[in-house]
LUMGULUM-284961 format. One record per residue (C-alpha): x, y, z; residue number from 0. Coordinates in steps of 0.05 Angstrom, whole numbers, always signed. Each point is the difference from the previous one (the first is absolute). Last residue first. Example, Ala and Ser with C-alpha at 12.3 -4.5 7.8 and 13.67 -1.06 7.14 Angstrom:
! LUMGULUM-284961
xx:+273; yy:-21; zz:+143; nr:1
xx:-27; yy:-69; zz:+13; nr:0
***
This chain:
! LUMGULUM-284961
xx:+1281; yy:+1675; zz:+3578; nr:304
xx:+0; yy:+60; zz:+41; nr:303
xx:+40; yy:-5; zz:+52; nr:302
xx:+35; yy:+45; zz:+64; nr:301
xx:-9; yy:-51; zz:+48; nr:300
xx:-38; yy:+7; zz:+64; nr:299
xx:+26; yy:-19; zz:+63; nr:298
xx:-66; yy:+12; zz:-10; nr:297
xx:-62; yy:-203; zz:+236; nr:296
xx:-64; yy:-5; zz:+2; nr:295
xx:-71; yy:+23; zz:+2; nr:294
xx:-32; yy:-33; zz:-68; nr:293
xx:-32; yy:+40; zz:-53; nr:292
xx:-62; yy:-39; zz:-31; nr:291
xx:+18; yy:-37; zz:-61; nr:290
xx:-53; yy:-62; zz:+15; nr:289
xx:+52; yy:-37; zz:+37; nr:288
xx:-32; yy:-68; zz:-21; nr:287
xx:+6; yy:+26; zz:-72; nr:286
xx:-64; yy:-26; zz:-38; nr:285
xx:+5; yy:-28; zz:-64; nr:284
xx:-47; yy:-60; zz:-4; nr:283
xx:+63; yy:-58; zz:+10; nr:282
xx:+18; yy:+49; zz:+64; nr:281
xx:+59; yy:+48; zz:-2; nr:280
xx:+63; yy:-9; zz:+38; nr:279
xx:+34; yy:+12; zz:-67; nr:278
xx:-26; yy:+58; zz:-3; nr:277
xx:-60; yy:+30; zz:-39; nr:276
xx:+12; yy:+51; zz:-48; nr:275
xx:-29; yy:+67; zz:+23; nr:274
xx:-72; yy:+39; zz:-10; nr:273
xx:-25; yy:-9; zz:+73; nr:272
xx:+7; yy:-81; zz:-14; nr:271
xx:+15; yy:-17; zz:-67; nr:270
xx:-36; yy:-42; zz:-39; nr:269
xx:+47; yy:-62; zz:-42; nr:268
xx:+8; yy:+6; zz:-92; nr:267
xx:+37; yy:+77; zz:+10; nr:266
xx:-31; yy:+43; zz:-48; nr:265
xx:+51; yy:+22; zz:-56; nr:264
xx:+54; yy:+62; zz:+9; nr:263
xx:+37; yy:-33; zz:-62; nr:262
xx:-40; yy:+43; zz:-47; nr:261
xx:+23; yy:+59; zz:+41; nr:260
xx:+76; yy:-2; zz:-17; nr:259
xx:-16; yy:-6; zz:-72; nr:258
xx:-50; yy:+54; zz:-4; nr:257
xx:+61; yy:+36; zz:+36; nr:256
xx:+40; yy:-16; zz:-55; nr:255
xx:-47; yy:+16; zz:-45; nr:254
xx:-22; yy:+70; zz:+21; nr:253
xx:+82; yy:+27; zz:+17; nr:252
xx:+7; yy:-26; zz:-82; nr:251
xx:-58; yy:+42; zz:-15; nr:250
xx:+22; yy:+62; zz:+44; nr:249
xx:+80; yy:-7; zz:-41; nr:248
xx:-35; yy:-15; zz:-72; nr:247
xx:+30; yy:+65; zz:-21; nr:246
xx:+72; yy:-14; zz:+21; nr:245
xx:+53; yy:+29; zz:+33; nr:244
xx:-22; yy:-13; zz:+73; nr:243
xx:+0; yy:-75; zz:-19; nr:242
xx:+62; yy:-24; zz:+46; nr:241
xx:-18; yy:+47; zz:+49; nr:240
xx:-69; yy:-11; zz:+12; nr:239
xx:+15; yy:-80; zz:-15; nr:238
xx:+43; yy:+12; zz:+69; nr:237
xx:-48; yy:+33; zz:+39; nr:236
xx:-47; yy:-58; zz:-5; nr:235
xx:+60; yy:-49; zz:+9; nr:234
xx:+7; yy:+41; zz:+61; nr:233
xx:-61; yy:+3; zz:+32; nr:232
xx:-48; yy:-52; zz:-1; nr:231
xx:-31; yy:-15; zz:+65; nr:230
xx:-43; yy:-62; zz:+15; nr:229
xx:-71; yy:-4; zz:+36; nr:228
xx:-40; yy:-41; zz:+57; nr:227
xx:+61; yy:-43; zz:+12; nr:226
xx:+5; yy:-81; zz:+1; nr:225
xx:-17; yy:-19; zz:-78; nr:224
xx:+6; yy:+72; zz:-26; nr:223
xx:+78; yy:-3; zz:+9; nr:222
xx:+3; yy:-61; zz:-44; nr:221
xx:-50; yy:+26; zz:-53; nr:220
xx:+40; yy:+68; zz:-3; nr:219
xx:+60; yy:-45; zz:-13; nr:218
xx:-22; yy:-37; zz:-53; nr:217
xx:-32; yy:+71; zz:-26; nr:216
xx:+83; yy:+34; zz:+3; nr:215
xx:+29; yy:+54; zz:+31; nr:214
xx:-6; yy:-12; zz:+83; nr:213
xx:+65; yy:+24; zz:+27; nr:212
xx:-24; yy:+39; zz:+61; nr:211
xx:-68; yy:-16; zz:+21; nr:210
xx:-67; yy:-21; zz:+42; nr:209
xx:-52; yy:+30; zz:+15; nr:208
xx:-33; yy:-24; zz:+59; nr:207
xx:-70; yy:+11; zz:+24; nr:206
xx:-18; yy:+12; zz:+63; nr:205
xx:-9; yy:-64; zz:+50; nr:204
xx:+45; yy:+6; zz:+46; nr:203
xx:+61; yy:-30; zz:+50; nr:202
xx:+3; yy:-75; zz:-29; nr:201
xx:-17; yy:+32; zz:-75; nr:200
xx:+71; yy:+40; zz:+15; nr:199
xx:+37; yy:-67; zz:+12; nr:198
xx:-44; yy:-37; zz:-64; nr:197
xx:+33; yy:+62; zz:-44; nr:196
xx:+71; yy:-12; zz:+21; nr:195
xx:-14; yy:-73; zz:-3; nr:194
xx:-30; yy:+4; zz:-82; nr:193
xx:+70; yy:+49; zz:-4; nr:192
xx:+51; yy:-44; zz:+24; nr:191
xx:+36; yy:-14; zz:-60; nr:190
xx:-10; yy:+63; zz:-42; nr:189
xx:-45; yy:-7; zz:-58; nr:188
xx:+44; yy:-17; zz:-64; nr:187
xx:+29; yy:+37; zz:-53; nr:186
xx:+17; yy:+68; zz:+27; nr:185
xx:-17; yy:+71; zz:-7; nr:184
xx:+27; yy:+51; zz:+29; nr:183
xx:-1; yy:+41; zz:+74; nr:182
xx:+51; yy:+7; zz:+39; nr:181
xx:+23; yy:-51; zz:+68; nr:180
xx:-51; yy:-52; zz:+41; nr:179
xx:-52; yy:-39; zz:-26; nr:178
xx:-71; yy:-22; zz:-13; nr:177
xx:-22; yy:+70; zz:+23; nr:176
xx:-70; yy:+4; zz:+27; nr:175
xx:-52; yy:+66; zz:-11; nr:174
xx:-50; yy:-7; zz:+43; nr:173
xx:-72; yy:+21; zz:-19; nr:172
xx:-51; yy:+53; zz:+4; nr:171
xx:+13; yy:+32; zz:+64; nr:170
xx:+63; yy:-1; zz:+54; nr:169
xx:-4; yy:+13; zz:+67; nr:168
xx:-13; yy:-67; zz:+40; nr:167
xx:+33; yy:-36; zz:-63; nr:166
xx:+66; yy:+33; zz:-6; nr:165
xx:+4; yy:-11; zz:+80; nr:164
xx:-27; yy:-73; zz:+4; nr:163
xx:+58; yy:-4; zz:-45; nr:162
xx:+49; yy:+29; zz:+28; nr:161
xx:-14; yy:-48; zz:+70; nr:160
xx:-1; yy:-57; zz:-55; nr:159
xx:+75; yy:+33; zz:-14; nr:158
xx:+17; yy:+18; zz:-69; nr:157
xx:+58; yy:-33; zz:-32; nr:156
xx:-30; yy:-31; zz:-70; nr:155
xx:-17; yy:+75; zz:-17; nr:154
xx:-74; yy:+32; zz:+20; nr:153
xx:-16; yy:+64; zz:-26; nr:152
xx:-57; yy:+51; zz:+28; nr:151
xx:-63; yy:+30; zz:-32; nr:150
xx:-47; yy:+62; zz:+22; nr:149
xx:-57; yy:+5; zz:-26; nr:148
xx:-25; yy:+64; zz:-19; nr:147
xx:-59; yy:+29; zz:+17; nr:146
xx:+20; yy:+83; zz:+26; nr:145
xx:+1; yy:-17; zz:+69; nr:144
xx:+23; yy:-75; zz:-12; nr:143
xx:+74; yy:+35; zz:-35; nr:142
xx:+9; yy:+39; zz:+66; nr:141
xx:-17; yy:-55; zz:+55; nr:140
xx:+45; yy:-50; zz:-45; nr:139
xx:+52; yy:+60; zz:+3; nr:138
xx:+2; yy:+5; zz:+78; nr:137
xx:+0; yy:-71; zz:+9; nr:136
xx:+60; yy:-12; zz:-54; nr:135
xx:+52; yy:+10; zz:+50; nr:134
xx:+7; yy:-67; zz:+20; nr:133
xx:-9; yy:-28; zz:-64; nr:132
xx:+62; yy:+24; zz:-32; nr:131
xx:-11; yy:+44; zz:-59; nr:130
xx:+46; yy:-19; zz:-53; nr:129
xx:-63; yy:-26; zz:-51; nr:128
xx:-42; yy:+62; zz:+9; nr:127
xx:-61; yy:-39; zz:-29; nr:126
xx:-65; yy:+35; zz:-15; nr:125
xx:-70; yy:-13; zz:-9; nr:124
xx:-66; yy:+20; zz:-44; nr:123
xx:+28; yy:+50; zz:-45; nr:122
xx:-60; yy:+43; zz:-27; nr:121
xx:+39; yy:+62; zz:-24; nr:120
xx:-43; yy:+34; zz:+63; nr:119
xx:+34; yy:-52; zz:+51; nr:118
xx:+69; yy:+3; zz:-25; nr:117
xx:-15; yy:+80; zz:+2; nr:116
xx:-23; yy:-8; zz:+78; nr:115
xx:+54; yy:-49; zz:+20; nr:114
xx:+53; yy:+32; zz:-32; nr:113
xx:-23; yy:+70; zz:+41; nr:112
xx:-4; yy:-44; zz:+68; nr:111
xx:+65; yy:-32; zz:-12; nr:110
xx:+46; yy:+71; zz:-14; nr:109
xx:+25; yy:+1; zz:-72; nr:108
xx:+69; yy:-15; zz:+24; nr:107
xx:-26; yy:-52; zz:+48; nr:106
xx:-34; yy:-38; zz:-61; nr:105
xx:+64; yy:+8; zz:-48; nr:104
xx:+42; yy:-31; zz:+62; nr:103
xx:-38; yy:-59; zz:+10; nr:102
xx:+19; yy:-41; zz:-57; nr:101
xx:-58; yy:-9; zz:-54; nr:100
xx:-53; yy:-49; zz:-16; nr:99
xx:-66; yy:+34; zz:-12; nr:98
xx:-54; yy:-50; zz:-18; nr:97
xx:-58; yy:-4; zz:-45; nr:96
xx:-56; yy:-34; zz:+1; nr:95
xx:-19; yy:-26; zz:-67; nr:94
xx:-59; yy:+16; zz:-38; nr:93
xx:+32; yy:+54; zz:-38; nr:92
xx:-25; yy:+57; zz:-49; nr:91
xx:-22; yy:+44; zz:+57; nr:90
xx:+68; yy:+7; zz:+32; nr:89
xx:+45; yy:+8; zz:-58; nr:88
xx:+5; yy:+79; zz:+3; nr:87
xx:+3; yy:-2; zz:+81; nr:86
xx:+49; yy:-59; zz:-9; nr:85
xx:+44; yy:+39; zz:-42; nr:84
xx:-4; yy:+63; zz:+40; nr:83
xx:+14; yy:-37; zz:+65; nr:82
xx:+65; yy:-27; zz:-26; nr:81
xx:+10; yy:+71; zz:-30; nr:80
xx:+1; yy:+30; zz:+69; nr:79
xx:+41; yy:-57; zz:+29; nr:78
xx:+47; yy:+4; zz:-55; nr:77
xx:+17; yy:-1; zz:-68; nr:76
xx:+33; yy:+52; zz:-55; nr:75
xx:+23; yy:-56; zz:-46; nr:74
xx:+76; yy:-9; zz:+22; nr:73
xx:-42; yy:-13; zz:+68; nr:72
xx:-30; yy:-60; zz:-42; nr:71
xx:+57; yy:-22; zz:-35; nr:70
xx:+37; yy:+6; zz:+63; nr:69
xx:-54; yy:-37; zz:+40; nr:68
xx:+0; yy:-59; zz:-55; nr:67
xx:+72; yy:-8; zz:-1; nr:66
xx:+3; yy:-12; zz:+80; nr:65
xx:-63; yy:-47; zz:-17; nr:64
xx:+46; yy:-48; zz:-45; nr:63
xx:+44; yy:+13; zz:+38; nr:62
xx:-12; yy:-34; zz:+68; nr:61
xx:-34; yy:+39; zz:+46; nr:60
xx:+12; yy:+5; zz:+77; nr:59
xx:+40; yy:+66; zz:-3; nr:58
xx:-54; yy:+48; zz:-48; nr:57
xx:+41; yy:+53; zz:+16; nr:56
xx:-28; yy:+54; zz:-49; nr:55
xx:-69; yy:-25; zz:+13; nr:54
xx:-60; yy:-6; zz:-60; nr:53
xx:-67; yy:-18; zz:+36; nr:52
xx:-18; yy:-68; zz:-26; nr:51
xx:-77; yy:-12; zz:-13; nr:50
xx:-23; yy:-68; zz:+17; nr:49
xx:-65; yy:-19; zz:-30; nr:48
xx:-36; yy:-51; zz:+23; nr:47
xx:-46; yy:-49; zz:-29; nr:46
xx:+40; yy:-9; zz:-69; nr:45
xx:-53; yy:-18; zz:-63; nr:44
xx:+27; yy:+11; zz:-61; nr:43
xx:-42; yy:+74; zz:-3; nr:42
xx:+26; yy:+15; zz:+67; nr:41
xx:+75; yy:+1; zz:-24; nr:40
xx:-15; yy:+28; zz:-66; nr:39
xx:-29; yy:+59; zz:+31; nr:38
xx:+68; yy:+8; zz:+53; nr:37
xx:+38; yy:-11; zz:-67; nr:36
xx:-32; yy:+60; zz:-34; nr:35
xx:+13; yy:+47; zz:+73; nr:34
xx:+77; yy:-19; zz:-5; nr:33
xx:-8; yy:+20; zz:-78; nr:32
xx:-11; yy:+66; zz:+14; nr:31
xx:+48; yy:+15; zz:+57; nr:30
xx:+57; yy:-40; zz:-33; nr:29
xx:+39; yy:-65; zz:+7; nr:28
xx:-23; yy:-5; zz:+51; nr:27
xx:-31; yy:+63; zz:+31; nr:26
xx:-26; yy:-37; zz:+56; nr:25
xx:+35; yy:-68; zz:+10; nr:24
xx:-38; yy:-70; zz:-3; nr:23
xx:-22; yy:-57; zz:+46; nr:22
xx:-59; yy:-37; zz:-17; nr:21
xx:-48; yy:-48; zz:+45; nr:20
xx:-36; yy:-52; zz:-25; nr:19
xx:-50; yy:-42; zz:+42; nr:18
xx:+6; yy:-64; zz:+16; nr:17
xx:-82; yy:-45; zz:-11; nr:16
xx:-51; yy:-36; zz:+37; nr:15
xx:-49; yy:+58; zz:-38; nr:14
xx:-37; yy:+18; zz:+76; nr:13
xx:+73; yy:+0; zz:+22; nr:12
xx:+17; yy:+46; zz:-51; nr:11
xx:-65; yy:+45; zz:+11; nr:10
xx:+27; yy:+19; zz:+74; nr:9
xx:+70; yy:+19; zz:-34; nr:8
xx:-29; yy:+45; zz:-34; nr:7
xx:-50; yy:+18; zz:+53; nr:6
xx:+57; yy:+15; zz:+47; nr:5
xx:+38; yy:+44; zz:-54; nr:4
xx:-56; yy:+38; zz:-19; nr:3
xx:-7; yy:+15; zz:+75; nr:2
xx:-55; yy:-29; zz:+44; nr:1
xx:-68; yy:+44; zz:+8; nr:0
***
């Protein structure tokens, strides 16, 4: 039986369409309310939820998300109450959800024993965004034993060789960085990022989320023409923070992110094995290359949106 995140991203390509995927903090701005906005989230439509675990050196964030982590620790969270909240959210929500969190939270609660309460909240993968690839075989093998996919980061600087790596052992989806440095919003799609994601096509044919500055629907559209999903972090985290005060905070979260996903519209050409077709594609829209992984010749970022 394929993961909830495989057959969501199995039932985009039967819809032709991007998926959605949402970056927030647990415990931001409080416990209670972190739990409200991960509703409101699935409700307005995001495929995948990403669940941040809150790290007192969060080093590759920008600050927007370095605020949200002290708000949230300021809050009482952590790994334990990350799980809590998407344990007490889990049957409400369509969505797959995903753990994002730096490594060293995982190793402190031991892999095996994160991977068996991660599994039993009903999180379907994780991402321990600063662990290099190869070391991840041992942890992949971990997270798989108790059904969780295991997801890796690609920045604009990964190797094909890398890739072929993040792809061999990861699950779900890819997670690709349009560029290098903190996370934040920005104005426009990286330069570079419709090749970035046609390099890592050229390798394999998962799915490829793609983010890091992505914060309005024009640009959601743009991403969602050549990757199978765009990532909305900080300008997510961001209206968090700049509505945290306010009673309409969950319902302003919901329309935004009804917003986000109105622009996540079926692409007009097919798609071969449920991605855009390149530019070497046929008049019909078949890829010559067919997205298999090629022989051939993470540095992961730290990103989130």
């Amino acid at each position: 039986m394929p993961s909830r995140l495989t057959a969501t991203f199995e039932a985009l390509r039967e819809a032709q369409r991007p998926g959605l995927v949402t970056y927030t903090t647990a415990g931001d701005p409080d416990i209670a309310r972190s739990a409200d906005i991960l509703r409101a989230l699935d409700r307005a439509g995001a495929d995948v939820l990403e669940v941040g675990v809150p790290f007192s050196d969060p080093m590759a964030d920008g600050p927007v998300i370095q605020r949200a982590t002290e708000r949230a620790i300021a809050a009482g969270s952590n790994l334990r109450v990350t799980l809590d909240i998407i344990r007490q959210i889990r049957a409400d929500v369509r969505a797959a959800i995903v753990v994002f969190s730096y490594a060293n939270p995982l190793l402190r609660m031991g892999t095996g024993e994160f991977a068996r309460q991660a599994a039993a909240a009903g999180v379907d993968g994780v991402l321990a965004l600063d662990l290099p690839i190869e070391e991840a075989g041992e942890f992949r093998r971990t997270m798989d034993a108790s059904g969780l996919d295991t997801i890796f980061l690609l920045s604009p600087t990964t190797t094909d060789v890398r890739i072929q790596k993040a792809a061999a052992l990861g699950r779900g989806f890819l997670y690709g960085i349009s560029r290098l440095g903190v996370t934040g919003a920005r104005d426009q799609v990286a330069t570079g990022a419709e090749a970035m994601v046609r390099r890592i096509r050229a390798v394999t044919s998962m799915p490829i989320a793609l983010g890091f500055g992505i914060s309005r629907p024009e640009r959601v559209a743009e991403v969602g023409g050549f990757a199978d999903a765009a990532v909305v972090g900080s300008a997510l985290v961001a209206l968090i923070a700049q509505e945290s005060g306010s009673p309409q905070l969950v319902d302003r979260v919901e329309d935004y992110v009804r917003s986000l996903r109105a622009a996540c519209r079926p692409r007009p050409h097919p798609v071969v094995a449920g991605f855009p077709p390149s530019p070497e594609a046929s008049a019909d829209g078949h890829s010559f290359s067919g997205g298999r992984s090629r022989p051939g010749p993470p540095e992961g970022g730290h990103y989130k949106g």
